[in-house]
N, C-alpha and C positions, 0 to 999 in steps of 0.2 A: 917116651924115649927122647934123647937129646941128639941131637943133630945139630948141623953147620948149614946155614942157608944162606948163601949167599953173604960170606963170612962171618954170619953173628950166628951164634948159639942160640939155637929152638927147639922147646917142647913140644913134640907133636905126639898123638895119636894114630897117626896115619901108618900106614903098614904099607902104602905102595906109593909109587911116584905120581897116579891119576891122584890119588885120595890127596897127596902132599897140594896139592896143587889148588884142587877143591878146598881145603882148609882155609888157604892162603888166599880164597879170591878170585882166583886166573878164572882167563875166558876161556878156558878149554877148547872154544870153535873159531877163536880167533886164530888166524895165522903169524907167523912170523916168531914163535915160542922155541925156545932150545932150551933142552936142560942135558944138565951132566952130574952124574953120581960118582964121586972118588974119581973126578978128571978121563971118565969114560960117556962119551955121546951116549943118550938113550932115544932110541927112537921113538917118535911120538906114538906107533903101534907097538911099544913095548911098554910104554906108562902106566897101564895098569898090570901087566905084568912083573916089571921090576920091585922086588923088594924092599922096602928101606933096611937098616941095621942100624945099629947104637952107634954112634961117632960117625956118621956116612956123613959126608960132605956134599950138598946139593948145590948146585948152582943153577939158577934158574934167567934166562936173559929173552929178552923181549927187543923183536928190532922196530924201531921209531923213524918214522919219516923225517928230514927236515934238509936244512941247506944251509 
């Protein structure tokens, strides 16, 4: 299916937002991860529950220490 990750266009196989994530590499046990599907918060006990769809817009954002 084709999807929007973090505004580029991707082929995924993935069927939920845990599995999207998995594909992509994420640390899954790391903190500090927020994603949003179609500009709606998912909460991280919702990621393997949330469905992807065809043209679903993900964003995925990781927060970084620095100064």
């Amino acid at each position: 299916m084709d999807i929007k990750l973090n505004g580029n266009s991707t082929q995924t196989n993935a069927q939920t937002v845990k599995e999207l994530l998995k594909e992509t590499g994420q640390d899954l046990e790391a903190g500090g991860m927020a994603v949003a599907v179609n500009e709606s918060v998912v909460a991280k006990e919702q990621w393997s529950a949330r469905r992807l769809e065809e043209g679903d817009r993900v964003e995925v954002i990781r927060a970084t220490q620095g100064g």
